[in-house]
C-alpha positions in Angstrom: 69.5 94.8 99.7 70.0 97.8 97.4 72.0 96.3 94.3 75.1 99.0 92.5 75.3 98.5 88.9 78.0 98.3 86.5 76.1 99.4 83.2 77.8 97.8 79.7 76.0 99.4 76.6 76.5 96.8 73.7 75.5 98.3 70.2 76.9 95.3 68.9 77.6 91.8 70.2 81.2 91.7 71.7 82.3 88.7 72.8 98.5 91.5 78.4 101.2 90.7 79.7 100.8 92.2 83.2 103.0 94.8 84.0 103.1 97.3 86.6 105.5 100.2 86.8 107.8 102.1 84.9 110.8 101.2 82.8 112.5 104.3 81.1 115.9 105.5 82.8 115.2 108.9 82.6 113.5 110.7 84.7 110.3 113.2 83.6 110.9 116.8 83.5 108.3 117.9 85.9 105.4 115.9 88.4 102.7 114.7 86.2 98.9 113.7 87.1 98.4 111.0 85.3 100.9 107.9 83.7 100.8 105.0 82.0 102.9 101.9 80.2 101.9 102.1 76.5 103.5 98.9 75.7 105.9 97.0 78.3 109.3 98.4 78.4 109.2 100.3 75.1 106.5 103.0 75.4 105.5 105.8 78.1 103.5 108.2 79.1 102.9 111.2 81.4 100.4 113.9 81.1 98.7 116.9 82.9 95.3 118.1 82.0 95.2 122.1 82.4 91.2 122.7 82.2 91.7 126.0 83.1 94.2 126.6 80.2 91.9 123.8 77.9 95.4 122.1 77.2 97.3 119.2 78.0 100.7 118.4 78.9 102.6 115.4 77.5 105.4 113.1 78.3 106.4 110.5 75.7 109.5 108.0 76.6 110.4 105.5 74.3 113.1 102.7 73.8 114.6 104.1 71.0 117.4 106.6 69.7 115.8 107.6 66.6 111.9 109.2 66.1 108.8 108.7 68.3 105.8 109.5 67.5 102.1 110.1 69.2 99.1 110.8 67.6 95.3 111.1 68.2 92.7 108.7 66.0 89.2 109.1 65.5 88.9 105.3 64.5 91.7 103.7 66.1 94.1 103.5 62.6 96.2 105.6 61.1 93.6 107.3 58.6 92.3 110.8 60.1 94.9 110.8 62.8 96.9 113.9 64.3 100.3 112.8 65.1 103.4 114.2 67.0 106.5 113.5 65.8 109.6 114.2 68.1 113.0 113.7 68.2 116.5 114.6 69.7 119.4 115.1 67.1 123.0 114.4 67.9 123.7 118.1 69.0 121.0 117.2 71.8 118.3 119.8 70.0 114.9 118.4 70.6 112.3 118.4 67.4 108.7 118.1 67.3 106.2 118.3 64.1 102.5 118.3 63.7 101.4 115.9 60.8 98.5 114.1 59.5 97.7 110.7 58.3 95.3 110.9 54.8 95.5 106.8 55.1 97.4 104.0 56.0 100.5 105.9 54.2 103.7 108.0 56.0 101.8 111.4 57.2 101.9 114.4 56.2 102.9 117.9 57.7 100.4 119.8 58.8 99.9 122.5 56.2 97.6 124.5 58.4 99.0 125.0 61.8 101.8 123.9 64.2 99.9 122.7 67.6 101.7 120.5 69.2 104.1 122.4 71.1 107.5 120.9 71.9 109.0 121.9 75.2 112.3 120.0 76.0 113.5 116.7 74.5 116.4 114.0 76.0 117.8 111.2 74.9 120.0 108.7 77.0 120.7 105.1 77.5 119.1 104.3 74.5 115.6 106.0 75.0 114.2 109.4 74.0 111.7 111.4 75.8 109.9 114.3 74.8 107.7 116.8 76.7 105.5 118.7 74.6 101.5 120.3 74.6 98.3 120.3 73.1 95.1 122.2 73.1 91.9 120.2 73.7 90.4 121.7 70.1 92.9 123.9 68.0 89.8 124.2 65.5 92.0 123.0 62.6 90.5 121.0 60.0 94.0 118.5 60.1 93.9 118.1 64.0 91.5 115.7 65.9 89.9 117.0 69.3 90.8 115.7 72.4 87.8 115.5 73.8 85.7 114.7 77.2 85.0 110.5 77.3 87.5 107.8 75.7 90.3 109.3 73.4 92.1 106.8 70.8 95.9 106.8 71.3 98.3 105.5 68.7 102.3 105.3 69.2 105.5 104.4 67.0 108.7 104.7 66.6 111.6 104.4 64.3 115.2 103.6 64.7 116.8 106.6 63.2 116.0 111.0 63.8 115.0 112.9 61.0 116.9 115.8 59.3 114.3 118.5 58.0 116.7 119.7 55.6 117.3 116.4 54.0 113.8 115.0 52.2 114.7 111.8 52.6 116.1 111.4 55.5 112.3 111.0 56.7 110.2 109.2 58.9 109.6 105.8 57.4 107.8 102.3 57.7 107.4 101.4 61.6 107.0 97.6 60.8 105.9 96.0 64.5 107.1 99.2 66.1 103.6 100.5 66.8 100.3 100.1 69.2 97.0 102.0 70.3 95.6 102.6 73.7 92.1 103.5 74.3 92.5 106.1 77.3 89.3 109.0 78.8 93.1 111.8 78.6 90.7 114.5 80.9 89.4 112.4 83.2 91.5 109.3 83.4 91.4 107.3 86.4 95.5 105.7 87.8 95.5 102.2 87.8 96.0 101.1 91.8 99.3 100.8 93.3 100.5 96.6 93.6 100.6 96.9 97.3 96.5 97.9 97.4 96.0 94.3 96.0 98.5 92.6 97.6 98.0 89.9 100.1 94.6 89.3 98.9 93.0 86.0 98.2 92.2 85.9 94.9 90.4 83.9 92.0 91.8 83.0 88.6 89.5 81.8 85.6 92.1 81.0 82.7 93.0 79.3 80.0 95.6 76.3 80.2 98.2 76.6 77.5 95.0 76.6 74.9 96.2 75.7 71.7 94.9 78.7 69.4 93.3 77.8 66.3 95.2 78.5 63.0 92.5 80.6 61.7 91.8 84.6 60.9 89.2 85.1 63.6 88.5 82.6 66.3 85.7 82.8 69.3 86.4 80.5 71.9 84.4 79.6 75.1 85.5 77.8 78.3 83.1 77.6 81.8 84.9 77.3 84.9 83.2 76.7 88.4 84.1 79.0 91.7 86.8 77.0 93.4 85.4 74.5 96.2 87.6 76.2 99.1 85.5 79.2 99.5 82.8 77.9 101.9 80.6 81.6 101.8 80.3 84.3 99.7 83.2 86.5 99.4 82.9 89.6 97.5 85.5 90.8 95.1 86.7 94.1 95.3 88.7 94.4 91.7 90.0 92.4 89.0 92.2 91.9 86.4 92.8 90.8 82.9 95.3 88.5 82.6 97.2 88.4 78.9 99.3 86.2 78.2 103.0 87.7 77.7 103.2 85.4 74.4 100.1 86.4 72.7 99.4 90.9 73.7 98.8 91.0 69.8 96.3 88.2 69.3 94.0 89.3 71.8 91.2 91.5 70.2 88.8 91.0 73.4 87.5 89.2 76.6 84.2 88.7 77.8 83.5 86.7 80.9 79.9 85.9 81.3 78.5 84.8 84.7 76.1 81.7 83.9 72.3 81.3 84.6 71.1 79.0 87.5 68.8 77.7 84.8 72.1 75.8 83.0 72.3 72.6 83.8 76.3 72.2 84.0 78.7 68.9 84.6 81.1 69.6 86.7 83.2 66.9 85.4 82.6 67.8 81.8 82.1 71.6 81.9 81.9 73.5 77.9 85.3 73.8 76.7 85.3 74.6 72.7 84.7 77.2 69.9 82.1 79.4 70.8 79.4 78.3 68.0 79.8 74.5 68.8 79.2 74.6 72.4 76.3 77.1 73.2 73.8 75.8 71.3 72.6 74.3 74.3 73.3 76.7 76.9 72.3 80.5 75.9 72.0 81.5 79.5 75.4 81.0 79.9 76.1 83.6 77.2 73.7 86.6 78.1 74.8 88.2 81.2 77.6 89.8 80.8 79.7 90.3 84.0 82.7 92.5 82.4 84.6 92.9 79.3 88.6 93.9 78.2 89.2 95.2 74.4 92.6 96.0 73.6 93.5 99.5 74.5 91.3 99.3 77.9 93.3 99.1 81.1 93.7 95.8 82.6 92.8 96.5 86.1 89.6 97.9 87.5 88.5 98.4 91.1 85.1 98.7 92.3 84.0 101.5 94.9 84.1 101.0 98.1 80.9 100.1 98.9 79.7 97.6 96.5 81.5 94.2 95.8 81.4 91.6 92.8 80.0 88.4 94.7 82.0 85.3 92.7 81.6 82.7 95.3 78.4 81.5 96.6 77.5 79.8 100.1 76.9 76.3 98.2 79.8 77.3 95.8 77.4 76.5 92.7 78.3 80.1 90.9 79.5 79.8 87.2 81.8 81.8 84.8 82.1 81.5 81.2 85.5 83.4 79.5 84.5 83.9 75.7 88.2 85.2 73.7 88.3 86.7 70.3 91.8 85.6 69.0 92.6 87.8 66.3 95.3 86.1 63.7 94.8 87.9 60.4 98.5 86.0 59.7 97.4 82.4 60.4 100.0 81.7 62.6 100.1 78.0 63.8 101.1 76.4 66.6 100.3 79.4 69.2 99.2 78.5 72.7 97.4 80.5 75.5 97.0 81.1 79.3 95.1 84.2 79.2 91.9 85.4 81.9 90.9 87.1 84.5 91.9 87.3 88.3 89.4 88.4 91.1 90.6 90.2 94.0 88.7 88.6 96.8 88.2 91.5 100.2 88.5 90.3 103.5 85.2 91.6 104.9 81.4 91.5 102.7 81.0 95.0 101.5 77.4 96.9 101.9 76.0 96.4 98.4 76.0 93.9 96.1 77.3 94.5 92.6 75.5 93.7 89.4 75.6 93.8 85.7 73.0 95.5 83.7 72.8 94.8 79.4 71.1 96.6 76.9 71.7 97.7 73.0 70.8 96.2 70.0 72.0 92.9 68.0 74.4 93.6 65.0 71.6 92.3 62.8 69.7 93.7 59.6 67.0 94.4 61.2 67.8 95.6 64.1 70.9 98.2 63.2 71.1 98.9 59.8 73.0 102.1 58.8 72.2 103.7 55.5 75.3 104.5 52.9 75.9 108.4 52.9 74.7 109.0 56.0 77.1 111.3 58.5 75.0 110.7 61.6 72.6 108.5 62.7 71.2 108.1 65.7 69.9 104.1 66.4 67.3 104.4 69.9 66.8 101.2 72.1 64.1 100.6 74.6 64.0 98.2 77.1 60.5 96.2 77.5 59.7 96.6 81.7 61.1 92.7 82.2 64.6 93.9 81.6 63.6 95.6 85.5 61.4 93.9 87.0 63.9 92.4 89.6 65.0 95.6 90.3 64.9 96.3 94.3 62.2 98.6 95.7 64.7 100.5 97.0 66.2 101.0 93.5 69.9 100.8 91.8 73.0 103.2 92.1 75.1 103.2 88.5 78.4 103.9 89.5 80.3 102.8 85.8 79.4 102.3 82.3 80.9 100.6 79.4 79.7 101.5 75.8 80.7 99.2 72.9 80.8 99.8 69.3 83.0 98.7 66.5 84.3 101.6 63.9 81.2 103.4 63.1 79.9 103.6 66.4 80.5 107.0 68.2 
């Protein structure tokens, strides 16, 4: 059987409340390719890409009567960013103006050139929308390229407009009022409509009401076995990433690992614990990597129509492992947890089989070790012929890749 390949290129080790649809009350100004929730009924957005034109077309509605604000981050924070920030006075005049973001302080108006383009502006029923444009590359030095691959997204708002003739009647501190999306803007893929998925059987691997360590950074493992009523292998045909409504900002990421046949597992006891106290015993569980959520990535993926994900087996032995970063830089106690990850299950086996494929390098000394000063450098991998040696004759189709890196990687 010819296998289809997810590929997921680590560089370093990496280990929502679902919502579907869209909440503003006003409608867009024109049809738009592409949209997308930024945060649950406060934040979003529409866009067009115009190759032709090498400009896009933006949409931003948020929950809010006073300033909103989108930007573009080469790192994910607020240092380097280009940000648009819009809003609608009382006369009903729509505003828009190009700044930049020297650090984590209130940015700065773009000294060099205007280019985000504003093009209408509403505000009703306590939201504000504005449309407005970008060019892919406006070659100034204060503006950060929208380019081909994954683009970082940050988005705030305050709770009052701005008057330009007033200096401090400015934009100021957003607090809470803020959030990043990691989104590919010129080739973005729509999440699938609820009624594709609907019906389905499906399998959940989550946490029970976990209580979540009091502690800045926490890694925690749990196994789960594929439920018992499957009697033969069923292939999935999507899933998604299940955050848990309570906890969308203590999430940093999710890795669900599907375990070796070599682990020798209890199904009455299976590994339940901090990461570090638990796989000492049981590294297979923790090297195959079957898919990965970050914050910022969609929630829902869907696989093409000829492969599947097989999670159930004909003897029903198949093993997951779901490995969560909590991240709670604020040592908040007594939080609890029900986040995962649900598998769409098709009614019919698909042609292929789908796999996961692994390569990179650890995050170790010797292995990636940048040098201070340096603007690029280039780290190169090779994979010893083991890493294919179970490879089918017939050979393997990629059809999706996942690079990883933290805040130097590029």
């Amino acid at each position: 059987m010819q296998t289809w390949i997810i590929l997921c290129l680590y560089i370093s080790s990496t280990a929502i409340e679902i919502c579907t649809g869209i909440a503003s009350p006003l409608q867009p100004f024109t049809t738009y390719d592409h949209s997308i929730q930024l945060e649950a009924n406060i934040a979003e957005l529409w866009w067009t890409v115009n190759n032709a034109a090498q400009e896009i077309t933006f949409e931003l509605h948020m929950k809010t009567i006073g300033w909103i604000a989108l930007g573009i981050s080469p790192a994910g924070g607020m240092k380097g960013a280009d940000i648009a920030v819009g809003w609608v006075d009382s006369s009903g005049k729509a505003h828009i103006q190009d700044r930049f973001a020297f650090d984590k302080q209130k940015p700065v108006m773009d000294n060099t050139t205007q280019d985000w383009f504003l093009l209408k502006g509403q505000e009703q029923n306590g939201w504000t929308a504005i449309q407005f444009k970008r060019s892919f590359d406006s070659c100034d030095p204060m503006d950060v390229p929208i380019k081909l691959g994954t683009n970082i997204l940050i988005f705030a708002y305050g709770l009052d407009d701005i008057d330009p003739c007033q200096a401090k009647v400015d934009i100021t501190y957003h607090d809470d009022r803020r959030g990043s999306r990691i989104l590919p803007l010129r080739s973005y893929a729509d999440q699938p409509a609820d009624a594709m998925l609907a019906g389905l059987d499906f399998v959940d691997f989550r946490f029970d009401n976990h209580a979540v360590p009091s502690a800045d950074t926490t890694y925690y493992c749990k196994v789960f076995k594929s439920p018992s009523r499957f009697l033969t292998k069923r292939h999935a045909i999507a899933h998604e990433v299940l955050i848990d409504s309570r906890n969308t900002n203590l999430l940093h990421h999710l890795d669900l690992f599907e375990c070796s046949s070599k682990d020798v597992l209890d199904d009455a006891n299976l590994p339940d614990g901090v990461c570090d106290d638990i796989l000492t015993g049981m590294r297979m569980c923790s090297s195959n990597v079957a898919t990965s959520w970050a914050i910022g990535a969609d929630l829902t993926t869907v696989y093409p129509k000829e492969a599947g994900y097989a999670v159930t087996g004909v003897n029903n032995n198949k093993y997951f492992m779901i490995k969560i970063h909590y991240d709670n830089p604020r040592l908040t106690s007594n939080l609890r947890d029900s986040s995962g990850i649900r598998f769409y299950l098709g009614n019919e086996l698909r042609q292929y089989d789908l796999s996961y494929l692994v390569f990179g390098t650890l995050s170790s000394p010797a292995s990636l070790a940048i040098p201070p000063n340096t603007e690029q450098f280039i780290v190169d991998s090779y994979c010893p012929p083991e890493a294919t040696r179970n490879f089918p004759a017939s050979g393997i189709n990629v059809v999706s890749a996942l690079p990883h890196t933290h805040l130097q990687g590029r």
